[in-house]
C-alpha positions as a Markdown table, in Angstrom:
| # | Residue | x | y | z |
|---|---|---|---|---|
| 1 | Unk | -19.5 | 81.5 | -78.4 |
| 2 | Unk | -19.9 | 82.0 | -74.6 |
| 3 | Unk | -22.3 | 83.7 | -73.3 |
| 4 | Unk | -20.2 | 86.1 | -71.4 |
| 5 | Unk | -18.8 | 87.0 | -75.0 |
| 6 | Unk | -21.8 | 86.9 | -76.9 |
| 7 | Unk | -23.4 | 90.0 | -74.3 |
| 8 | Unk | -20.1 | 92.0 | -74.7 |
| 9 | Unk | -21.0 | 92.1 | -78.6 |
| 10 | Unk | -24.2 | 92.9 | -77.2 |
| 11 | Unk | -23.0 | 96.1 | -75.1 |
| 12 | Unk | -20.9 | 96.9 | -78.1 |
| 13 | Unk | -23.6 | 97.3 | -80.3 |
| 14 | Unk | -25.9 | 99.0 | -78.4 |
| 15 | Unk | -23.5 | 101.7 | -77.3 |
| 16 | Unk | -23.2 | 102.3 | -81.3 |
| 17 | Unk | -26.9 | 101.8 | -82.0 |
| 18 | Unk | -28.5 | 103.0 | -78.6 |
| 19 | Unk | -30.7 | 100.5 | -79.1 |
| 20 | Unk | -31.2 | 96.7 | -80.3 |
| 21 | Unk | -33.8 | 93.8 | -81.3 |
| 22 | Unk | -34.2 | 90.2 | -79.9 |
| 23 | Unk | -35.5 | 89.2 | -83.4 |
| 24 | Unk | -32.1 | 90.5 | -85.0 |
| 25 | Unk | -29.8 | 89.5 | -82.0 |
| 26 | Unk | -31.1 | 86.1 | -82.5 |
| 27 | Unk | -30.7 | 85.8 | -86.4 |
| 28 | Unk | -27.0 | 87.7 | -86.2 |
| 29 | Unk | -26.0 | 84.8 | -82.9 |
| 30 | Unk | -27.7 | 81.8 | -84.3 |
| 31 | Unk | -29.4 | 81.5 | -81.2 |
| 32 | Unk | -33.2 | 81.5 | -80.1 |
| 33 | Unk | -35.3 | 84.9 | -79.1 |
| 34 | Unk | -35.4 | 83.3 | -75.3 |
| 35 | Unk | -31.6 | 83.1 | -75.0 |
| 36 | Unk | -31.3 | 87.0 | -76.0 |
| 37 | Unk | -34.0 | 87.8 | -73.7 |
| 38 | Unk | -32.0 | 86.1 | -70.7 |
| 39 | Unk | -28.8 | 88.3 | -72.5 |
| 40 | Unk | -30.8 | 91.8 | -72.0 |
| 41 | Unk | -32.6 | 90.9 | -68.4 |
| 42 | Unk | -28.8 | 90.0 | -67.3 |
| 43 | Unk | -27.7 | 93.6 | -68.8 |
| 44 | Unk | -30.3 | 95.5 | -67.9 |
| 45 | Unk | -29.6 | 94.0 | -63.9 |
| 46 | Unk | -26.3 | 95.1 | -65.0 |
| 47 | Unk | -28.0 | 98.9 | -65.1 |
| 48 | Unk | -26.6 | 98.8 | -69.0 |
| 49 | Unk | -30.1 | 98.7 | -71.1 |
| 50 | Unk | -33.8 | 99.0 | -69.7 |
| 51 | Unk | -35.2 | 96.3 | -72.1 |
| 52 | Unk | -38.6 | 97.5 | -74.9 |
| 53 | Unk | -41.2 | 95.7 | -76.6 |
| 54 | Unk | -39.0 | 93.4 | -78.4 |
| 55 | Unk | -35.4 | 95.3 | -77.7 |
| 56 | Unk | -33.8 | 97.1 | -75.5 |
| 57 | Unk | -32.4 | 100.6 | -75.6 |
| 58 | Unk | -29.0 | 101.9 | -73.7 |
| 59 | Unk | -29.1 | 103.6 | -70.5 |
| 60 | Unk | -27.6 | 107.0 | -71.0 |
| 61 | Unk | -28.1 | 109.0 | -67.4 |
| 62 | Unk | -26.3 | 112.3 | -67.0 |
| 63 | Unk | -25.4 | 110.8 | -63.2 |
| 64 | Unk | -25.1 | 106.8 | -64.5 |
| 65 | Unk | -22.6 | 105.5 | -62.0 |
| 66 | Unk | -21.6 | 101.7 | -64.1 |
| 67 | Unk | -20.3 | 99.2 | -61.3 |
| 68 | Unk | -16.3 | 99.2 | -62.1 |
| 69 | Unk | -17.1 | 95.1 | -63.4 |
| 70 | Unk | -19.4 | 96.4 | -65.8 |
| 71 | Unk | -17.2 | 99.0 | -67.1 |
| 72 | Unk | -14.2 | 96.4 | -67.1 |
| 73 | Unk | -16.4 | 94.5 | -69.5 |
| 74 | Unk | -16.7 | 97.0 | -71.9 |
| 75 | Unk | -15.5 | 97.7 | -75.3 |
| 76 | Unk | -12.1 | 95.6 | -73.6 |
| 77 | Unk | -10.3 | 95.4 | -76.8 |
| 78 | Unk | -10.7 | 99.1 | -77.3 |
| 79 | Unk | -9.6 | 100.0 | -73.8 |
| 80 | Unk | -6.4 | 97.7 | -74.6 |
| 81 | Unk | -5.5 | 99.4 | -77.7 |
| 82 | Unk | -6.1 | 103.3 | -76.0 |
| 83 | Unk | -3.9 | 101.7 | -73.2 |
| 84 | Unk | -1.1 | 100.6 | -75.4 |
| 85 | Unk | -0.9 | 103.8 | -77.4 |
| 86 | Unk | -0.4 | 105.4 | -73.8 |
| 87 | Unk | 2.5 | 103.1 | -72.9 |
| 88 | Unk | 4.6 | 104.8 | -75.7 |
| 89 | Unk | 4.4 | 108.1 | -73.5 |
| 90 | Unk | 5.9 | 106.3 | -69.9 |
| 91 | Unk | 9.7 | 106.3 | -69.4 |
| 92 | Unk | 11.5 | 104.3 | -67.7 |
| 93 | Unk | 11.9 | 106.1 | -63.5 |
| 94 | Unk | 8.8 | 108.1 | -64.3 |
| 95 | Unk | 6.5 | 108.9 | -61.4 |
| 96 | Unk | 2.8 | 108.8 | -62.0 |
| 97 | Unk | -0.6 | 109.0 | -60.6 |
| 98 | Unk | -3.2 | 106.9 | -62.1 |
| 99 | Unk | -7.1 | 107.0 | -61.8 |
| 100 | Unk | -9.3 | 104.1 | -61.2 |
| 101 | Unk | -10.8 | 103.8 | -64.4 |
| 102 | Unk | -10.8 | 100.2 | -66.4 |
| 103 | Unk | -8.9 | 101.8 | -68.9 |
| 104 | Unk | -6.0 | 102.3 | -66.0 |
| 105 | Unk | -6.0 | 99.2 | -65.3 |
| 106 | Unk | -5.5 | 98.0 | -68.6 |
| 107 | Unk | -2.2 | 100.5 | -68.9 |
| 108 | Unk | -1.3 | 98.9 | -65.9 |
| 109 | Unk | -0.6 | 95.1 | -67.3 |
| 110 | Unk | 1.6 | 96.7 | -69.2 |
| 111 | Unk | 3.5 | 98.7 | -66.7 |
| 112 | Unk | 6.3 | 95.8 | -66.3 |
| 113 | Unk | 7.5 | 97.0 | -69.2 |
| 114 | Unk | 9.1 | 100.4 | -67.3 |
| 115 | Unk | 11.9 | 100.1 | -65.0 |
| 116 | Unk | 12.0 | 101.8 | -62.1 |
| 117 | Unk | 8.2 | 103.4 | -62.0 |
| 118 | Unk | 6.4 | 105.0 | -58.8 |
| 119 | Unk | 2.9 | 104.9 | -59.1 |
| 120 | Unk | 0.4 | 106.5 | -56.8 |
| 121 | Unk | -3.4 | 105.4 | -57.2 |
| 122 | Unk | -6.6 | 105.1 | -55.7 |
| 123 | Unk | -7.6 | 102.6 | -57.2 |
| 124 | Unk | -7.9 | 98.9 | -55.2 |
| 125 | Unk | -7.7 | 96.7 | -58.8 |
| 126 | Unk | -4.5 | 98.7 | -59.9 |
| 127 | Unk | -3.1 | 98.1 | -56.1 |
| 128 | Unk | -3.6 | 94.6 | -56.8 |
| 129 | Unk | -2.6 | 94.4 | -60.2 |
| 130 | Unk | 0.8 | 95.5 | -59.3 |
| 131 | Unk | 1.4 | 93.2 | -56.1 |
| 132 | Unk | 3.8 | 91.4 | -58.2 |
| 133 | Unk | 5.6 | 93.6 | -60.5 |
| 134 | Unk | 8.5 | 95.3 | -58.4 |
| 135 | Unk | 6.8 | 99.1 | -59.2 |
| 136 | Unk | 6.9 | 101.2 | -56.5 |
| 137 | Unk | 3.6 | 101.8 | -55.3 |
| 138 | Unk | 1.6 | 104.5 | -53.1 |
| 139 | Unk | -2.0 | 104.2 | -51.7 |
| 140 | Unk | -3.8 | 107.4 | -51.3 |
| 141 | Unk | -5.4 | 105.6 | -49.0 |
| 142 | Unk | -9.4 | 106.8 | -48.3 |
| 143 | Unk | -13.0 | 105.9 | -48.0 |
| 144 | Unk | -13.8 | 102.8 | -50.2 |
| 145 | Unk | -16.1 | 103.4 | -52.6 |
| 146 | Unk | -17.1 | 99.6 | -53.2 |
| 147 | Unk | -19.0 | 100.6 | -56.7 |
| 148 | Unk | -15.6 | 101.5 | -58.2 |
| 149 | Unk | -13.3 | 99.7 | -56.1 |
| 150 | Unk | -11.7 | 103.2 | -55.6 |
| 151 | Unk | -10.3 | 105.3 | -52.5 |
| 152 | Unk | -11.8 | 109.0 | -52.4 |
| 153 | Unk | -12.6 | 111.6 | -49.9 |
| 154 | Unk | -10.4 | 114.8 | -47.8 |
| 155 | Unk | -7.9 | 112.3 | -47.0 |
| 156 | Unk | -7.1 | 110.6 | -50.5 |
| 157 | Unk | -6.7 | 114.1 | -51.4 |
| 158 | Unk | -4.4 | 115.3 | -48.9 |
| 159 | Unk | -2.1 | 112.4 | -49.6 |
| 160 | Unk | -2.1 | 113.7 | -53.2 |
| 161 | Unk | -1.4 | 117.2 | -52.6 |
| 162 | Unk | 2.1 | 115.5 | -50.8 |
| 163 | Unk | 3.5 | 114.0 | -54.2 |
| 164 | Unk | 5.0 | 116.2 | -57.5 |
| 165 | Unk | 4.9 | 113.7 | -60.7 |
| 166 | Unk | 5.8 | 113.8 | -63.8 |
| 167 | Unk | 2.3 | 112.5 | -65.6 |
| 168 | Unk | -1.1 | 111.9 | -64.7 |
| 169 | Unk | -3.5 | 109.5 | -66.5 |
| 170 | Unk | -7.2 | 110.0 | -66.3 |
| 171 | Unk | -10.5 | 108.5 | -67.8 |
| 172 | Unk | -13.4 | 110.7 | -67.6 |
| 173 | Unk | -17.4 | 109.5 | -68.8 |
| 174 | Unk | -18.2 | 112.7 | -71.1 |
| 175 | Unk | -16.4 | 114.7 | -73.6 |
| 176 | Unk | -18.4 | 118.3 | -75.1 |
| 177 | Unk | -16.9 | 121.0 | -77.2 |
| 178 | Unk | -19.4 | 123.3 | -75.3 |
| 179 | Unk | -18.8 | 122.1 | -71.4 |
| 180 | Unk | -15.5 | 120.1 | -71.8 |
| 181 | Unk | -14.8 | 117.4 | -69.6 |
| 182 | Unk | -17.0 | 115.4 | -67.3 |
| 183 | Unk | -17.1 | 112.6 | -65.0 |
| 184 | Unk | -20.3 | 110.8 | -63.7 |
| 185 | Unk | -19.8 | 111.1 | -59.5 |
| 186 | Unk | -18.0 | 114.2 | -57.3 |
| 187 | Unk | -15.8 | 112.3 | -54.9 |
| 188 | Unk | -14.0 | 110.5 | -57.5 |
| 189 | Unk | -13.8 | 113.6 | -59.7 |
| 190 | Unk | -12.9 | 115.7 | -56.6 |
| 191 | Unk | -9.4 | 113.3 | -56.0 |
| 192 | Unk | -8.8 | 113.8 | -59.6 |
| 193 | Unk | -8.9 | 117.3 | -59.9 |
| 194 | Unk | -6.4 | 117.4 | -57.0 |
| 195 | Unk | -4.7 | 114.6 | -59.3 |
| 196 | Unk | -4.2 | 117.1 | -62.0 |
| 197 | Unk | -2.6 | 119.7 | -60.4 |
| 198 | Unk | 0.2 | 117.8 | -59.3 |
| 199 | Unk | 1.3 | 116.5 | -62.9 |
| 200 | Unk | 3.8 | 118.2 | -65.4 |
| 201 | Unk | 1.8 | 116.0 | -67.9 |
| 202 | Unk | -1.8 | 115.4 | -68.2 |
| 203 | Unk | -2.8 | 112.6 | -70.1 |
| 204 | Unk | -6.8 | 111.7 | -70.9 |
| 205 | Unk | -7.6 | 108.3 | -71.8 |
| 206 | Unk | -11.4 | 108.3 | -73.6 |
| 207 | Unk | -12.9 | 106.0 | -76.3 |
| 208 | Unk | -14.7 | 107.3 | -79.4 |
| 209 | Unk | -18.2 | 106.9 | -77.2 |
| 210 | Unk | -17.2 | 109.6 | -74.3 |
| 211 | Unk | -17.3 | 112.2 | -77.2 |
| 212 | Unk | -20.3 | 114.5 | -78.0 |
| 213 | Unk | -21.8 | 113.3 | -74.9 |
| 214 | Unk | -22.7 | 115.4 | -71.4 |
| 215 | Unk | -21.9 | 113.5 | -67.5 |
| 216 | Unk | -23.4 | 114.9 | -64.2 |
| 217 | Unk | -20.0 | 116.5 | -63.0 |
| 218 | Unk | -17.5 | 119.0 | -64.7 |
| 219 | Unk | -13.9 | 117.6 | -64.1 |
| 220 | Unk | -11.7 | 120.1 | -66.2 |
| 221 | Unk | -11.4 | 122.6 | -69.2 |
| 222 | Unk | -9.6 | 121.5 | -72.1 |
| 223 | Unk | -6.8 | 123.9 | -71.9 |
| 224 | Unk | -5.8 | 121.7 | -68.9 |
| 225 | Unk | -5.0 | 118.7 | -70.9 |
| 226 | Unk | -1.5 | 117.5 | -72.4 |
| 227 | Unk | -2.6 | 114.5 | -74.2 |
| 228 | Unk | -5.6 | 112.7 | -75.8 |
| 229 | Unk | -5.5 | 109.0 | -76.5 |
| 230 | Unk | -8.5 | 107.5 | -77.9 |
| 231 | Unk | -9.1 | 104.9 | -80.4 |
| 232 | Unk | -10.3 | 106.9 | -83.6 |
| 233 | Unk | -9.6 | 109.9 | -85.3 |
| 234 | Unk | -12.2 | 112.3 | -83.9 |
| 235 | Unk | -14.7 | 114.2 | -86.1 |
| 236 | Unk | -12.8 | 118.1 | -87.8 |
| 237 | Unk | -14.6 | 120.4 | -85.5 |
| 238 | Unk | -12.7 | 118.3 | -82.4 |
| 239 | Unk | -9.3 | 118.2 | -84.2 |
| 240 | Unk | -9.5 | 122.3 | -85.0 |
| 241 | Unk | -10.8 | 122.5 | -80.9 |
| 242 | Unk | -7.5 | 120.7 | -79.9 |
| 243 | Unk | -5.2 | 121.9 | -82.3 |
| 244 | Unk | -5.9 | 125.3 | -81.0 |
| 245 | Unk | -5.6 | 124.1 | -77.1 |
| 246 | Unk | -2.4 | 122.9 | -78.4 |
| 247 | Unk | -3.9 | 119.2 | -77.1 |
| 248 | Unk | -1.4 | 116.0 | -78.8 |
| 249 | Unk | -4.0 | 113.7 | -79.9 |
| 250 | Unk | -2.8 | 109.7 | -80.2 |
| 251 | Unk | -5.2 | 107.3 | -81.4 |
| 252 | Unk | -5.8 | 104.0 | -84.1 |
């Protein structure tokens, strides 16, 4: 196993667990205690764990900002199968805007499967991603926020405000029956807000781990949302909250 894979279990695990041990890390990877040490000092550089006494625990800040590689590393597989189930909802001419979360980026390798698509995004690895695939594309253009690899600011928005489209896809960091949806920094949460209201279709794109958790800034209520596509069924007291916000819920 590389070691690039071998910390993605890693990150997988301690997202579930919150926390992890070098002494069980070593025995579950066949590898020695000093090779899962290097593993945790590269993921706690990575801002992902602060490493304990023999473990580490995650890093769960309100305000955590994840480097867009970071987050492009994580839970992959999951993202791929949330991004799939949202391909069944694009249409062949439809015109979209699309956030710069990881989980966009993995709809959008699938994208060449639409004919005839407009997408607008600020998002520099979706820009790029596309190069090649014949989809008309828009920039909203904007201050370069080199953490994400995203555009934001007054002008990404006004460009927004310019375009009607038929669906919107966002990723957000938390989900909370109490304070609804939430993202981890304003400017990009800003640009999606003006996203939002320029869809006949919302669509919100958040793994099993966004839910029953709190971020830094509110992005929307629920009662603004179309469609949720995640990757598990979530808990009863979720599905009776979005059944009665009349929220489609996709996921498996």
């Amino acid at each position: 196993m590389l070691a690039a894979e071998r910390r993605q279990i890693i990150i997988n695990m301690v997202q579930k667990d919150k926390r992890v041990l070098v002494s069980e890390l070593s025995e579950k990877f066949n590898v020695t205690e000093e090779t899962i040490r290097r593993d945790l000092e590269k993921l706690e550089k990575d801002n992902i764990v602060t490493r304990t006494y023999g473990g580490a625990i995650i890093n769960s800040h309100t305000n955590e900002d994840l480097p867009f590689a970071t987050r492009n590393a994580t839970n992959s597989e999951i993202k791929q199968q949330i991004a799939a189930r949202a391909l069944q909802l694009i249409k062949d001419g439809d015109t979209l805007m699309i956030d710069p979360s990881s989980t966009s980026v993995e709809l959008m390798k699938l994208l060449h499967q639409r004919k005839n698509l407009t997408v607008i995004t600020s998002s520099i690895h979706i820009l790029h991603e596309l190069l090649s695939t014949g989809i008309n594309i828009i920039s909203t253009g904007g201050t370069l926020r080199s953490r994400s690899m995203s555009l934001v600011g007054t002008n990404a928005e006004e460009i927004v405000k310019k375009y009607n489209v038929d669906k919107v896809i966002l990723s957000c960091k938390a989900l909370s029956l109490d304070k609804g949806i939430m993202d981890s920094n304003e400017p990009e949460c800003e640009l999606k807000k003006a996203m939002l209201q320029q869809a006949e279709k919302v669509m919100l794109l958040a793994d099993h781990s966004k839910f029953d958790k709190t971020a830094f800034v509110k992005l929307m209520e629920f009662d603004e949302v179309d469609v949720l596509i995640t990757d598990q069924e979530p808990e009863a007291s979720w599905m009776d909250m979005l059944k009665e916000h009349e929220i489609e819920v996709m996921f498996g």
